[in-house]
Structure formats: structure tokens, C-alpha cells
N, C-alpha and C positions, 0 to 999 in steps of 0.2 A: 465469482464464487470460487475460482478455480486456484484463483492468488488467495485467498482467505481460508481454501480447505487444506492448500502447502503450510500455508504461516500454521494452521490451527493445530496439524499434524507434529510439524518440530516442537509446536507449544506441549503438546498432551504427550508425546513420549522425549522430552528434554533429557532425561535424565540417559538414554540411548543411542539420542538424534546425533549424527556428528556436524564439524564444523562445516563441514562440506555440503550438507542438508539445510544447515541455519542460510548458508550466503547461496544455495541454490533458490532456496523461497524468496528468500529477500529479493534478490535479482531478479525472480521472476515479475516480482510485486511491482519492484521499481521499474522497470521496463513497461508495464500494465500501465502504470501511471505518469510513465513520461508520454505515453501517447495522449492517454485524457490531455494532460497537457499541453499538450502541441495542438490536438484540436481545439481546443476553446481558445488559443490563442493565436488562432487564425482568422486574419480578417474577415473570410467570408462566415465563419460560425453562424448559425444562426441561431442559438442561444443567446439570452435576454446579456445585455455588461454584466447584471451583478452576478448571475448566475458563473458567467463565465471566470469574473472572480475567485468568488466560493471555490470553484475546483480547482483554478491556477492556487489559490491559499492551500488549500488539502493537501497538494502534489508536491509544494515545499515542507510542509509538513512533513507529510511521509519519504521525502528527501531525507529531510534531516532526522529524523527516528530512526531512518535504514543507516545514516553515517554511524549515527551515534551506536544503536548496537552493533554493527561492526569493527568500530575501530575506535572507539570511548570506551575504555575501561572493560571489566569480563560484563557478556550478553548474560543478563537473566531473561528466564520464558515471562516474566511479567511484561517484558518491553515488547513484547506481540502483541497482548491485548487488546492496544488503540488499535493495532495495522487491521486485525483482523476485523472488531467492530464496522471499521471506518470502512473497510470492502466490501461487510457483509449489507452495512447499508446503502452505500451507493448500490450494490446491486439489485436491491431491493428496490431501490428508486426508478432503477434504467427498466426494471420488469414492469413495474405500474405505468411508464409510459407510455 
């Protein structure tokens, strides 16, 4: 929730946020999700294959979002969006467990 209230923040005051605030969230974000990633792609996981998938797929995902608004073309607050959804639900997920 913590990487989704940074992205939602830069998102809702864009027009303020500086550059410095957009690649501080992002980083945080990406960081957040290279460890999901590292755990599910560890042998001993003991998360189910496909699940371990799903979030290795997510984590490129949100790789490639984080390159793209940083260094593809000027960042619009629209390119948050997914990041933000996509965190607010996995968290939502990891709390139900």
C-alpha cells in the first residue's frame, strides 16, 4: 500500500510533483517488486508454478511501465494508473491471506 499511496500521490498533485518525486515513487515501486520477484522465483517458494508465474509476469510488467515513463517520451500521471491499481490489489490479496 505504501508503493501505491507514493505512485497515487505524484499522480493526484502532477501538476506540482517534481521529477525527483515521479523517479523517487517509481523506485520505490520497482524495488517493492523486484523482491516479489525474487521470491517466487526461488526454488523453495512454496507458492503453487502458476501463481509463481502471475507475479514473475506482473514484475515485468511493472518493469517495463517503470522504463517506459522514465525514459520513453515525456511521463503523463495517466502511466500511474495500472502501477497504482496493480499494488492496490496485490495488497489487497496478500491481507486476505
Amino acid at each position: 500500500m505504501k508503493a501505491a499511496a507514493g505512485l497515487q500521490k505524484v499522480k493526484d498533485e502532477w501538476d506540482i510533483s517534481t521529477t525527483e518525486e515521479l523517479r523517487s515513487a517509481l523506485t520505490f515501486n520497482r524495488k517493492l517488486w523486484t523482491i516479489f520477484m525474487s521470491a517466487v522465483t526461488q526454488d523453495d517458494s512454496p507458492l503453487p508454478q502458476e501463481i509463481r508465474q502471475n507475479i514473475a509476469n506482473l514484475g515485468m510488467f511493472v518493469m517495463n511501465q517503470t522504463r517506459e515513463i522514465l525514459y520513453e517520451g515525456v511521463p503523463q500521471a495517466e502511466q500511474l494508473t495500472v502501477l497504482v491499481q496493480l499494488n492496490r490489489q496485490i495488497a489487497a490479496g496478500l491481507r486476505g491471506m
